[in-house]
C-alpha positions, 0 to 999 in steps of 0.5 A: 533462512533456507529456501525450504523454511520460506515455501521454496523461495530464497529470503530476499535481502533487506530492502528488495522484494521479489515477484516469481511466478508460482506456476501454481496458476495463469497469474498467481505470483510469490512475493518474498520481502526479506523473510516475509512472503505474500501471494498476488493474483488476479481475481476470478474469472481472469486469475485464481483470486489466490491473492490480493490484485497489484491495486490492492497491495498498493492500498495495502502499503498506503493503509498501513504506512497512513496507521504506522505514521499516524500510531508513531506521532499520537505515541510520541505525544501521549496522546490517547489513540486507541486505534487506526483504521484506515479503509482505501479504495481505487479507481480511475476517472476522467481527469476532466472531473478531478477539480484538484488534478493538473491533468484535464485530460485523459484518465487519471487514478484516483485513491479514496483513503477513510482513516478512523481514529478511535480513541479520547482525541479532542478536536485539535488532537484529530486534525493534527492526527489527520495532516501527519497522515498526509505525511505518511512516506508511501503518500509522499512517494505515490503523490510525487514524481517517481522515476523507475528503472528497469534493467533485464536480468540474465 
C-alpha cells in the first residue's frame, strides 16, 4: 500500500505501530498499524479532540482483546454468547485506598472493566466467560512487569 492510498502515511510493517504528528493541530497524532490508520488527540481546550486520548486507546486495547478472548473460547465451546460488550474507565487513586495494590504510597492507576455478556449462558458458562477475560493478553501485559526500550532514531 502506497503512502498515497493510506492518507499520505507509509503502511507500517506488521507488528510496528507508528505515531507521527499531523501538523494539522498542537497534539493531533497519526497512528498507522499495518494497513490501518487511527488519529489520537487531546481533548478541548488542550488539544483538538480530533481523537481518541492516549488513555482511552489503552482501554480501547484492553476492551477489545477482553471481547476477542472471551468470543474465541464461548466459540470453542459452543456455547450460545450472543455478544460482548465491554465498558472501561481510567483513573488514578491513592494507593493508600487500593486494598488489593502493593503500593501504599503515592497514586496508582486504576482501570474499572464492566463486561456484558449477552446471550443463553447458564450461571457456570458466566463465571468461566468472566475468569478467561482475566486471561485476555493486554490484561496480562498491563498487570505485569513491562519493561520498555527507547532508542532516538536518526
Amino acid at each position: 500500500m502506497t503512502s498515497e492510498e493510506t492518507g499520505g502515511a507509509a503502511a507500517a510493517p506488521d507488528g510496528v505501530v507508528t505515531v507521527a504528528e499531523t501538523g494539522a493541530g498542537t497534539y493531533t497524532q497519526q497512528i498507522t498499524a499495518g494497513r490501518h490508520q487511527l488519529v489520537a488527540d487531546e481533548p478541548v481546550p488542550v488539544g483538538d479532540d480530533a481523537g481518541p486520548n492516549p488513555y482511552d486507546l489503552v482501554l480501547a486495547g484492553l476492551g477489545a482483546c477482553t471481547s476477542m478472548t472471551v468470543r474465541m473460547y464461548a466459540n470453542r465451546k459452543g456455547w450460545a454468547l450472543d455478544k460482548v460488550r465491554v465498558a472501561l474507565r481510567h483513573s488514578r487513586i491513592h494507593a493508600k485506598d487500593c486494598a488489593d495494590c502493593e503500593t501504599t504510597k503515592g497514586m496508582i492507576d486504576h482501570i474499572d472493566r464492566d463486561i456484558e455478556l449477552i446471550g443463553d449462558l447458564d450461571d457456570t458458562q458466566r463465571e468461566r466467560l468472566m475468569g478467561i477475560a482475566e486471561r485476555c493478553p493486554v490484561h496480562q501485559t498491563l498487570t505485569s512487569s513491562v519493561h520498555i526500550t527507547t532508542t532516538e532514531v536518526s
